[in-house]
N, C-alpha and C positions, 0 to 999 in steps of 0.2 A: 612706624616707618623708620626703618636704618639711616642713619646720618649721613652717609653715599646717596642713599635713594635721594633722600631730601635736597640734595645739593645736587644734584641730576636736574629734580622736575624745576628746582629754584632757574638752574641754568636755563633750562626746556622756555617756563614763562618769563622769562627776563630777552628771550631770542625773539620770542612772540610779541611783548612787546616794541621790542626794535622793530622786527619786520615792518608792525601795522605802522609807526612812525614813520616808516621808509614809504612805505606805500604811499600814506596820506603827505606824504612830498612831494612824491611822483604826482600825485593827481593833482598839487597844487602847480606844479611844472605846466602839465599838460592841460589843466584849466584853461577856459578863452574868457573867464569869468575872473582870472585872477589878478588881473591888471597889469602881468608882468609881460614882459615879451619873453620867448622860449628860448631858453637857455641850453642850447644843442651838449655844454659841457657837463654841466650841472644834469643835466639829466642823465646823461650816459656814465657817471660820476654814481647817480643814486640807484641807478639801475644794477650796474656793477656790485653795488655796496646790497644792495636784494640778491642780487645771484649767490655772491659768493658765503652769504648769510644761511637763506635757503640749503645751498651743498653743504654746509657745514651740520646745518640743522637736523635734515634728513636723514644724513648719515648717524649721525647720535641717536636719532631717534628708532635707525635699525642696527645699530653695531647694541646700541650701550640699555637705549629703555623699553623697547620691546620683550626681549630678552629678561630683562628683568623684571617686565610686568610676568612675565608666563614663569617665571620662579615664585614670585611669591602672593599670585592671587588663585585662587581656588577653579579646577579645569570647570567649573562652568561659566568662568569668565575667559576660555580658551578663543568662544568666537568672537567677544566684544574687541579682545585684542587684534584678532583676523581684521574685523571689520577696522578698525584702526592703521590698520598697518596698509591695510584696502585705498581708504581716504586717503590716506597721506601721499601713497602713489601715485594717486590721480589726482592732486593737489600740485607735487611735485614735478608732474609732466604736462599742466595745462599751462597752454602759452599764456603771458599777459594780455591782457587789454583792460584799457582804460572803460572804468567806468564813468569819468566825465565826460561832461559833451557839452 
């Protein structure tokens, strides 16, 4: 793998990680389990910090590494990438919701 690539997918799971960090704040926000009271700022704060993570993310992930999965993995990995590009979409476009309760 090319030194650019590397430093791509490094970016890609270092984003990935943030996210799930942000998330699992968010769900400690909105917890009734977590003994805090709800922090109308702080959450709108981490919420913010996921959107503009996400736009950031997604677009990388169709400007810069799709793109170059389909340069340099062989076309019958043409539809594993489809189906990637698929997921991400509708990853992308589903609203949140909390999964605590």
């Amino acid at each position: 793998m090319s030194e650019p690539m590397k430093n791509l997918v490094n970016r890609q799971v270092k984003e990935h990680c943030l996210l799930l960090a942000l998330i699992d704040t968010l769900e400690v926000i909105l917890s009734p389990k977590s003994g805090h009271s709800f922090d109308p700022t702080k959450f709108r704060q981490t919420l913010e910090q996921v959107i503009e993570l996400m736009a950031v993310h997604n677009e990388t992930e169709r400007v810069e590494l799709s793109p170059a999965l389909q340069r340099c993995l062989p076309e019958v990995d043409y539809w594993q990438i489809k189906m990637l590009e698929i997921q991400d979409e509708a990853i992308s476009t589903r609203p949140f919701t909390s999964t605590s309760g």
